[in-house]
C-alpha positions in Angstrom: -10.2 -18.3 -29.0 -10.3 -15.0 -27.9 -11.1 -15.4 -24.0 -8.0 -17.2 -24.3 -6.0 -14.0 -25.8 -7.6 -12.2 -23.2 -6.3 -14.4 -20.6 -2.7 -14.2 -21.2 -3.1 -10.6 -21.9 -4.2 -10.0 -18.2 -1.7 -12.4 -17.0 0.9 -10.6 -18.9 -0.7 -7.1 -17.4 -0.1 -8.8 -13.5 3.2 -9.6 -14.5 4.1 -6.3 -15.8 2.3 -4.2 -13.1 0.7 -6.3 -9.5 3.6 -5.2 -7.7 3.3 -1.6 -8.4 -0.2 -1.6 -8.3 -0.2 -3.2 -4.8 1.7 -0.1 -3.7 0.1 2.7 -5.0 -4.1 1.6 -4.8 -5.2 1.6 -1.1 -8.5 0.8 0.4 -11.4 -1.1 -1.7 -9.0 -1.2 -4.9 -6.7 -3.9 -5.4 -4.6 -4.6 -8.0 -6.7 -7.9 -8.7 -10.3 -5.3 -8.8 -8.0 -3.4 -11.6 -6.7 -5.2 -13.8 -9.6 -7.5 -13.6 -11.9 -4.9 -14.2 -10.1 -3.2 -17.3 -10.2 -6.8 -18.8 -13.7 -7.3 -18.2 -14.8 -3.8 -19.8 -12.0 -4.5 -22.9 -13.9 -8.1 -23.2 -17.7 -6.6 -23.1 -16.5 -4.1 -26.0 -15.0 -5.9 -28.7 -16.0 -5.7 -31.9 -15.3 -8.2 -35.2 -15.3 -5.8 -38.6 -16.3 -7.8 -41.8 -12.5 -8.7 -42.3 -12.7 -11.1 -38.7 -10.6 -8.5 -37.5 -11.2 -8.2 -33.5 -11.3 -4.7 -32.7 -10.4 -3.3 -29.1 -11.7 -0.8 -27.5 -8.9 2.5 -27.5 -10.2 4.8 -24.6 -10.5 3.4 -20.9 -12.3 6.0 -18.3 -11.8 5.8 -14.7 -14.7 7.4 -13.3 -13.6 8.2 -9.6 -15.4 10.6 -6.5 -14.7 14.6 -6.4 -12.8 13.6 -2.9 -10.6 10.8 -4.6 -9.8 13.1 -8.2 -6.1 14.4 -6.7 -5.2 10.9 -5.4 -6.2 9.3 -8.6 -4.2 11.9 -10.9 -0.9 11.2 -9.2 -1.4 7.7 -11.0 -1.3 9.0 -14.3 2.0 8.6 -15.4 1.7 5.1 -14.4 -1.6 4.3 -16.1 -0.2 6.4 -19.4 2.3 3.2 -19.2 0.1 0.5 -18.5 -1.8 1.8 -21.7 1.0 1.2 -23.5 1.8 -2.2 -22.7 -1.9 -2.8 -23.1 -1.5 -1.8 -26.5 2.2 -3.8 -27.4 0.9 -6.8 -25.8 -3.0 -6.4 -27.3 -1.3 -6.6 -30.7 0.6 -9.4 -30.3 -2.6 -11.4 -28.7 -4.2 -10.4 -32.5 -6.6 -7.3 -31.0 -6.3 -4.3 -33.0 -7.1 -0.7 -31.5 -7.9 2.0 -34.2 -5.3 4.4 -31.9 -3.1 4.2 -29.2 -5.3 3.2 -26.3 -5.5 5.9 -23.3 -6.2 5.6 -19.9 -7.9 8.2 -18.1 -9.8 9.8 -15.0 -12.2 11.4 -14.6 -14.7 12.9 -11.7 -17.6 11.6 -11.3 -20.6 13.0 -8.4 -22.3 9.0 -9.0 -19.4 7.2 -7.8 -19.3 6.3 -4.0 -16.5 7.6 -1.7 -13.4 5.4 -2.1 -15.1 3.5 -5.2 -14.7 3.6 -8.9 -16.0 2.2 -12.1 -14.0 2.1 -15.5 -15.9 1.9 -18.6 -14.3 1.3 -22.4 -15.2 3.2 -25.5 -14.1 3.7 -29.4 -12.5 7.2 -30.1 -14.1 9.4 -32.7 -11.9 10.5 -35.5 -12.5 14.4 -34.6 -12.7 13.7 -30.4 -10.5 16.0 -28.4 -8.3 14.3 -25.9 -7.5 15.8 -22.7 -3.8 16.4 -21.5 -3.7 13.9 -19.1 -4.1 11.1 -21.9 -1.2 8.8 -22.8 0.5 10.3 -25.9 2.1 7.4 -28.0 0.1 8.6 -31.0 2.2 11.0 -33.3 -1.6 12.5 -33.8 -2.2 12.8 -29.9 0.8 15.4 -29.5 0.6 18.8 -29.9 4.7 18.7 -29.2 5.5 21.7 -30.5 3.0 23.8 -27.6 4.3 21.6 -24.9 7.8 20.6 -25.2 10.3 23.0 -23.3 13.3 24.4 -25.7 17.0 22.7 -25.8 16.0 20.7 -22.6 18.1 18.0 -22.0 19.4 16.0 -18.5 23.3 15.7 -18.0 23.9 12.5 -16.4 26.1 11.5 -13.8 28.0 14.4 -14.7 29.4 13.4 -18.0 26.8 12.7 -20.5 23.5 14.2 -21.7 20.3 12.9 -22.6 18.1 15.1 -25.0 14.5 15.7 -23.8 12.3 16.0 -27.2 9.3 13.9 -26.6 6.2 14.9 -24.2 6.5 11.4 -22.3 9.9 10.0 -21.1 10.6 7.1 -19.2 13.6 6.7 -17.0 14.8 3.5 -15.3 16.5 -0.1 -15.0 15.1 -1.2 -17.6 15.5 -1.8 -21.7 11.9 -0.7 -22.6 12.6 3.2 -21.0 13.5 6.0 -22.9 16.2 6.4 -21.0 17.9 3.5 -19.6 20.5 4.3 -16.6 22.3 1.0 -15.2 22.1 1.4 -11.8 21.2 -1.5 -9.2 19.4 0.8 -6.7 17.4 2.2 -9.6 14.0 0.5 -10.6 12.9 -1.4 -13.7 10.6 1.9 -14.1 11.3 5.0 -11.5 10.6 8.3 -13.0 8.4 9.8 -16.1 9.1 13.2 -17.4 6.0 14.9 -19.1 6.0 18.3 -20.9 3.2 20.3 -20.0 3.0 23.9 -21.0 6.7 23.8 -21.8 7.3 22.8 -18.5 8.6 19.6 -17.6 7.0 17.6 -14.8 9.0 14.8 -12.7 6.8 11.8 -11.8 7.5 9.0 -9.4 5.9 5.9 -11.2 5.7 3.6 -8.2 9.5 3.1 -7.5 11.3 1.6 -4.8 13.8 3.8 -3.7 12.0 7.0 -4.3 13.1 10.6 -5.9 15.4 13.2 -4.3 15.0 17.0 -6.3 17.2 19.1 -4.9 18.3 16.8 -1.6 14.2 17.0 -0.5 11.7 13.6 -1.5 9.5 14.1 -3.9 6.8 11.9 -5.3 6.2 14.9 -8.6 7.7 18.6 -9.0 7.5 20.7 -11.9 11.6 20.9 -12.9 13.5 24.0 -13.0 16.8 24.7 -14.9 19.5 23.9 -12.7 17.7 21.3 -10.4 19.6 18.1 -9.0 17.7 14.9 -9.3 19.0 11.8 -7.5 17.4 8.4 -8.5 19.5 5.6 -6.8 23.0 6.7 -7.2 22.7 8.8 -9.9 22.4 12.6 -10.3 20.5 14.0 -13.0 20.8 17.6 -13.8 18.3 19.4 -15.6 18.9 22.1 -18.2 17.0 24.3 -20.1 17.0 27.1 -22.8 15.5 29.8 -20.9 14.4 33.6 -21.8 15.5 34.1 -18.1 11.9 34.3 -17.4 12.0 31.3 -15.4 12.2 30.5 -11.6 15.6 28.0 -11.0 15.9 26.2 -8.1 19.6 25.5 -9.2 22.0 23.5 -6.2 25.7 22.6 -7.3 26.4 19.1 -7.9 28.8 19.7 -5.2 26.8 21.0 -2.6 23.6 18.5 -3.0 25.7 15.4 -2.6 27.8 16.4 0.1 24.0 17.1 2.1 22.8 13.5 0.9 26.2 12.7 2.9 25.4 14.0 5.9 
């Protein structure tokens, strides 16, 4: 019964993410090796309590090569969201996960150049996670250390969008934070993440990219005053600031005439 729930659970994991995956993981990883393998260590780690409850495990490790670490960190907004869906679509195949499951990295000197190994394990009640976790858990986020002060996004020009959450997802579709309808936008573009009461931009594998300030970017730590353009849309960010802080502020204005010409 449960190789079958752990079937359509990777099937509904290819669904959500092949097509991403096949864009961002070059080389001897494939999105088949991935997902594959993170079903394969899930599957060697269950555990049955005395109640016939199946138990999953709740921390997933990427062990990667000292030369592969930075590559593999620019994924980490997108695994912080596969780790989610594992966890939504876990529960409704009837696993349960003490916590919210997290995917991480780490370096590892035993791990071949251009390999990688993921291994599964059951979070401690008093383990410390690191900052590049997946923070779904209430308990997981230290919000008030990490969240900037009256941040918030003004969008298109007319409305605003709060930012009071360490993750935020912006795209196409409904299961984002924020959910902007725009056709040249993707189902899942961009992640926010607050770290050090700074908020980072992420590109999570879209299709038509992020422009900050008229220049590509893939991630950028934003600035009050910065210009984001996903699709059609500008983004503006604003922030409560002591003054202390660098802007890289562009009018509204100005950037969109330069994406003109």
């Amino acid at each position: 019964m449960m190789h079958n729930n752990l079937d359509r659970l990777e099937a509904q994991l290819r669904a959500l993410f092949e097509e991403r995956l096949l864009k961002i993981l070059t080389g001897k990883t494939t999105s088949d090796d991935f997902i594959n393998e993170l079903i394969l260590v899930m599957r060697a780690d269950l555990e049955e309590n005395t109640d016939g409850v199946i138990l999953a495990p709740d921390r997933y490790v990427i062990e990667v090569p000292p030369e592969s670490l930075c590559d593999w960190q620019t994924y980490q907004p997108f695994l912080d969201e596969m780790s989610k869906q594992l966890f939504n679509r876990g529960i409704q195949e009837g696993f349960q996960f003490s916590t919210s499951p997290t995917i991480e990295i780490n370096e590892s000197q035993s791990i071949p150049r251009d390999d990688w190994q993921i291994r599964a394990k059951f979070s401690t009640v008093d383990e410390t996670f690191p900052d590049t976790a997946a923070m779904d858990g209430p308990e997981l986020t230290p919000e008030g250390d990490l969240i900037p002060a009256n941040a918030f996004l003004v969008i298109g020009g007319k409305t605003s969008f709060p930012l009071q959450t360490v993750v935020i997802n912006i795209g196409r579709h409904s299961d984002n934070d924020l959910v902007i309808e725009d056709q040249y936008i993707s189902r899942h573009h961009v992640q926010l993440r607050a770290i050090n009461q700074r908020y980072v931009i992420f590109d999570v594998g879209s299709t038509g990219g992020i422009l900050l300030n008229g220049k590509p970017i893939t991630q950028a730590t934003l600035h009050p005053g910065d210009v984001i353009r996903i699709g059609m849309t500008h983004l503006i960010y604003v922030q409560d600031t002591t003054g202390d802080l660098p802007t890289s502020a562009l009018s509204l204005d100005t950037e969109m005439d330069d994406t003109k010409s």
